[in-house]
Each structure stands twice: as C-alpha cells, then as structure tokens.
C-alpha positions as CSV (number, residue, x, y, z in Angstrom):
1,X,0.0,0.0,0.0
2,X,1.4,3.5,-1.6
3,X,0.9,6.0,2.0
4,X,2.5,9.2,0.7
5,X,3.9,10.3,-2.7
6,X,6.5,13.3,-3.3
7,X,7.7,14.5,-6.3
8,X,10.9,16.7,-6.8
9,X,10.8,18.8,-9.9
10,X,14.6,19.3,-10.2
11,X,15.9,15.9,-10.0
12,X,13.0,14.3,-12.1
13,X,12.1,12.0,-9.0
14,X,9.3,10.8,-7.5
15,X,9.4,9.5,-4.1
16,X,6.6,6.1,-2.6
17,X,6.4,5.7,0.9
18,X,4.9,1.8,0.7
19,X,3.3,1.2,4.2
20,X,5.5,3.8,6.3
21,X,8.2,0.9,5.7
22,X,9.9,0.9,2.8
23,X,11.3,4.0,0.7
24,X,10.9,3.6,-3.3
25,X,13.1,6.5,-6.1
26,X,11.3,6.3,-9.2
27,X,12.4,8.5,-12.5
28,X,9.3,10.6,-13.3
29,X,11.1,10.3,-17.1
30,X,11.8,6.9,-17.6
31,X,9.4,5.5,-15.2
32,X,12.5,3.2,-13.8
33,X,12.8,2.5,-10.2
34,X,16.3,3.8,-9.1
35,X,16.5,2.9,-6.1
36,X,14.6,1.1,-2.6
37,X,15.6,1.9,1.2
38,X,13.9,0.8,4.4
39,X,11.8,3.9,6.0
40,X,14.2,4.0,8.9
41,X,17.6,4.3,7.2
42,X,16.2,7.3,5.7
43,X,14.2,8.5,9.2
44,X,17.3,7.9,11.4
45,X,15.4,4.8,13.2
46,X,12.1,5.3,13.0
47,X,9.0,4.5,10.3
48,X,7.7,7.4,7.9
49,X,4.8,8.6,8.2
50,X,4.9,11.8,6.0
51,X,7.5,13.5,3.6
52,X,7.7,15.9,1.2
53,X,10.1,16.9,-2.0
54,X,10.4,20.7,-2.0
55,X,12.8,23.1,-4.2
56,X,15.0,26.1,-2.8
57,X,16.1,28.3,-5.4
58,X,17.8,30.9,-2.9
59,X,19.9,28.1,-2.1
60,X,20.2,26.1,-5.5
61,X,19.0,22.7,-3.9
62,X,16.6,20.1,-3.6
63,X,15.3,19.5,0.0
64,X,13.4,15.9,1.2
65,X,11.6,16.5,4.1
66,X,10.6,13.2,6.1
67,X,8.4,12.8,9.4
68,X,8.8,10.1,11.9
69,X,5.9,8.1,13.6
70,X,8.2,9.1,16.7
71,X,7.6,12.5,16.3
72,X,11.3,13.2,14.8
73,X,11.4,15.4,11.7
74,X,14.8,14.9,9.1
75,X,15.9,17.1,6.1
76,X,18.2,15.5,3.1
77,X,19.6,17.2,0.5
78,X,18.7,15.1,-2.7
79,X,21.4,15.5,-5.7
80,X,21.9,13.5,-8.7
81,X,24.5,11.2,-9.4
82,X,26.6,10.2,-12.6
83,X,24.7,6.6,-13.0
84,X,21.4,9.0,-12.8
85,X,21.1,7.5,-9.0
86,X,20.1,9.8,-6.2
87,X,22.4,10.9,-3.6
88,X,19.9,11.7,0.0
89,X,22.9,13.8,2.2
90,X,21.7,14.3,5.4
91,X,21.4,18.2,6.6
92,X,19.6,18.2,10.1
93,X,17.7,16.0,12.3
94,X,15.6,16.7,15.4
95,X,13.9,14.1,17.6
96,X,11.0,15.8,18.6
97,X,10.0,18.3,15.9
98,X,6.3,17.5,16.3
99,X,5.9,19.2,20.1
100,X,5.7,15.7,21.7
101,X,8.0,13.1,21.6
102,X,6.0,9.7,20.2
103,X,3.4,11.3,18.9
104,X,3.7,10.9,14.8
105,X,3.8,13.6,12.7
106,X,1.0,13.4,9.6
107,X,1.2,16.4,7.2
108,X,3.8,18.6,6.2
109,X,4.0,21.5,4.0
110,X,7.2,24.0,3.3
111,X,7.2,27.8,2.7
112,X,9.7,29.1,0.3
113,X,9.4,32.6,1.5
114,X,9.9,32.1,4.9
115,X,11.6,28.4,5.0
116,X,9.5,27.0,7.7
117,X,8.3,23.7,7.4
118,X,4.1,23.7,8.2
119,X,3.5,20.2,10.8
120,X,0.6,18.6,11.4
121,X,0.3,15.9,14.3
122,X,-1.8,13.5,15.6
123,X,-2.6,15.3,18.5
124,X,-4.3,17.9,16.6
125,X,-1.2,20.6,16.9
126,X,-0.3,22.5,14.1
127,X,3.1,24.4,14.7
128,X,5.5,26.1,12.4
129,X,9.5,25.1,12.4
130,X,12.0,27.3,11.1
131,X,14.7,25.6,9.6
132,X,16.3,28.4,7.7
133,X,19.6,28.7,9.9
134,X,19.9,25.0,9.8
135,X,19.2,24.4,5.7
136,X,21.9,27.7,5.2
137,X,24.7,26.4,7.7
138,X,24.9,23.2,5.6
139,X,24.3,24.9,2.2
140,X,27.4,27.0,2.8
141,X,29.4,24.5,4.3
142,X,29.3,22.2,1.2
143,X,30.9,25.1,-1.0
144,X,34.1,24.4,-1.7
145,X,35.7,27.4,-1.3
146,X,34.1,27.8,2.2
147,X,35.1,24.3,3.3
148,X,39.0,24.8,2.0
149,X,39.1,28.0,4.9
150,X,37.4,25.7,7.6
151,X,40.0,23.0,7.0
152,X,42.6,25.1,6.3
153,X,45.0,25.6,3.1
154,X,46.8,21.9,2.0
155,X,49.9,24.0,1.8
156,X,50.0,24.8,5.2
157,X,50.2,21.1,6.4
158,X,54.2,21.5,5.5
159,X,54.7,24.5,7.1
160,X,55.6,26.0,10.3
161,X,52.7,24.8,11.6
162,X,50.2,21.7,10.8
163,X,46.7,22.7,9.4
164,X,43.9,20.5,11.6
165,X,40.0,22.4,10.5
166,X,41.3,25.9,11.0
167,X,43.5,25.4,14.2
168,X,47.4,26.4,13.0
169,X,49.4,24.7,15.9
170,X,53.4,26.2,15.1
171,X,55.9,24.1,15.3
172,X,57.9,24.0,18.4
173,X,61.3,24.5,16.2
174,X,59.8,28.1,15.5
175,X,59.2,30.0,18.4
176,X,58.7,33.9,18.9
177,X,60.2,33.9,22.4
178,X,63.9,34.6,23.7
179,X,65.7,31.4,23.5
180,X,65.9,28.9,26.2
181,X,68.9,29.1,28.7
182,X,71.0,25.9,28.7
183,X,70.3,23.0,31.1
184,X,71.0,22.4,34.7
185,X,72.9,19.4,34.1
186,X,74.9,20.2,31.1
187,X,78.3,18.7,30.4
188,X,81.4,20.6,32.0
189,X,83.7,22.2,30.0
190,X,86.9,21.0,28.5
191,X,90.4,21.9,30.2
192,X,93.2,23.3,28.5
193,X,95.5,20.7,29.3
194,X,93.5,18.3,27.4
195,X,93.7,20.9,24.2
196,X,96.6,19.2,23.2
197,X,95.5,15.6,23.9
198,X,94.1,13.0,21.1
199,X,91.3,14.2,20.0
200,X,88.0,12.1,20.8
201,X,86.4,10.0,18.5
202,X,83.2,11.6,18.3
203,X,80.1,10.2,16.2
204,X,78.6,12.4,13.5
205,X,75.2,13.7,14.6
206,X,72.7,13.1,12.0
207,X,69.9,15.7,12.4
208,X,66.8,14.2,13.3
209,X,63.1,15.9,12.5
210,X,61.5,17.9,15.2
211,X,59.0,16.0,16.8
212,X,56.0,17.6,18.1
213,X,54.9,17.6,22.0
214,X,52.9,15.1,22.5
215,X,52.5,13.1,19.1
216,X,55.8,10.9,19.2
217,X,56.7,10.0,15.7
218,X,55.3,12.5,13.8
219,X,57.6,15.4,12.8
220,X,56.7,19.3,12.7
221,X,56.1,18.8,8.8
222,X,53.4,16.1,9.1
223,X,49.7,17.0,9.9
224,X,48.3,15.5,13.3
225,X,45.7,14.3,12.0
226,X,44.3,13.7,8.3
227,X,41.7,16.6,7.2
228,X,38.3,15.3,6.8
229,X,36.0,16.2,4.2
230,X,32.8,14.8,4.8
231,X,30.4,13.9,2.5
232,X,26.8,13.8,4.7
C-alpha cells in the first residue's frame, strides 16, 4: 500500500512511501525504479509517516523533508549522481519536531518565502519550524571554497605549523620567544690541558626531525591528524 507520494521537480524523481516501511526512487522520465531503502535508514530509526520533495532556489538545492511516527522530523539534501542514481545527504535532524516526543507527525507543507516547514500531528497541533539557519549552515558548508578555509589551506600542512579544521598549531622549532637558557645538568667544560691531547672519537650527529609535543613520531612537517572532508 502507496501511504504518501513526493515528487521533486529538479531531479526528475518521485518519491513512494509503501506502508510507512519501505522508501521507493522512481524516474518521473523513464518510469525506472532507481532505487529502494527501508523507511528507517532514511528517518534515522524510526517509520515514515509523512515526507515531502520541496525546491530552494535561494539556495540552488533540492530538499526531502521526512516525518517520523516518533515524532522526529529529518531534512536531506537530494542531488543527482553520474549513474542518474540519487544521492539523499543528510542536513539536520531533530527528535521531537512534532511538540511531543512519540506522537507521529502526519502532514507537512514547506514555505519558500519564509523556510519554515508547516506540521501537522496527531494530536491535533499544528506548529511552524524554522529551519532556515539550519538548511543555510549546511548549504554554505558544502561550497568548496568555504570548506578549504574551515579545513585550512593543503599547503600549510608542510609549514611551520600543521593545518587541523582551522586550528594552526606552530611548530615547536619556530618560536617567537627569547631562546631557552642551557640546562642544569649540562656537560662541564673542556680543560686546557687536554687541548693538546688526542682528540676524541666523536660520532657524526645526523639531524633528526623535530617532533612535536605530544605526538611521538610525527615530525613538525606532518599533519596531526588527516583533514576530513565529509560527504553527509
């Protein structure tokens, strides 16, 4: 049994919910299915009970709004992939979007204007929820140019400092203090009547790579950790 239908313009999909279980992508074009997920893989763990397929033009995306029986609301971005398969990238979830944790959610309508999403329950509330700071954040932070500042330049990952999401940590070899005043325990100096002595044999020091505090093994010129740029 077909529950709810959405269909999203841009992307040439349509959207089945089939018995609040199951999750069906058909191609309004070619009328192929594309693809089939379970209700709660796309819900975050709970049955659908309503969705919706809405454009945002201020924003150049394609939003899927789903409602849990649980009350939780979820927004995905939908895109299209090379094999003509739909990519669903999670933006935001809330638990209890409805008012009332449990109780399902069973209409849904979004304004353009305003972007609020219009919820209907089963308890007979009707309540507006903005979602406009929460559909920006993630629209910006999947521009690339605004995701290379939060991670930080590549080139600065050789540097004097390693690049980890915007923190510059410099390198302990670089330091914009007065230097540091020898040890208590270095070695005494040499006489001058052992000037004219042998000389020592004295092993060549090789120059090893700064290490930095705390991360044994990984030199000044290494990042401390890999730069992650998710996909959600």
């Amino acid at each position: 049994m077909v529950s709810a239908l959405a269909f999203c313009e841009k992307t040439s999909a349509v959207f089945a919910l089939s018995a609040h279980k199951r999750v069906s992508i058909w191609d309004s074009k070619t009328f192929a299915c594309l693809q089939k997920y379970p209700a709660e893989l796309m819900t975050c763990g709970s049955d659908l009970s309503a969705m919706g397929a809405f454009d945002v033009p201020k924003l150049s995306l394609s939003l899927l709004v789903l409602a849990g029986v649980d009350g939780s609301l979820c927004l995905r971005r939908i895109t299209r992939r090379t094999d003509s398969k739909l990519n669903c990238i999670l933006l935001w979830y809330r638990g209890d979007a409805g008012g009332e944790l449990g109780c399902p959610v069973t209409a849904l309508n979004f304004h353009e204007d305003t972007e609020m999403v219009l919820l209907g329950d089963a308890g007979c509330r009707v309540q507006l929820q903005n979602i406009r700071e929460h559909v920006t954040s993630a629209a910006e932070l999947m521009q690339p140019g605004l995701a290379k500042r939060v991670t930080g330049p590549e080139e600065n990952l050789s540097g004097t400092g390693s690049t980890v999401q915007g923190i510059t940590e410099p390198s302990p070899s670089h330091s914009d203090g007065p230097p540091l005043p020898p040890p208590a325990d270095s070695p005494p100096e040499v006489s001058p009547a052992s000037a004219g002595s042998a000389p020592e044999r004295t092993e060549a020091k090789t120059e090893e790579p700064q290490t930095r505090d705390g991360y044994p093994g990984e030199t000044t010129s290494s990042a401390a950790f890999p730069v992650f740029n998710g996909d959600s």
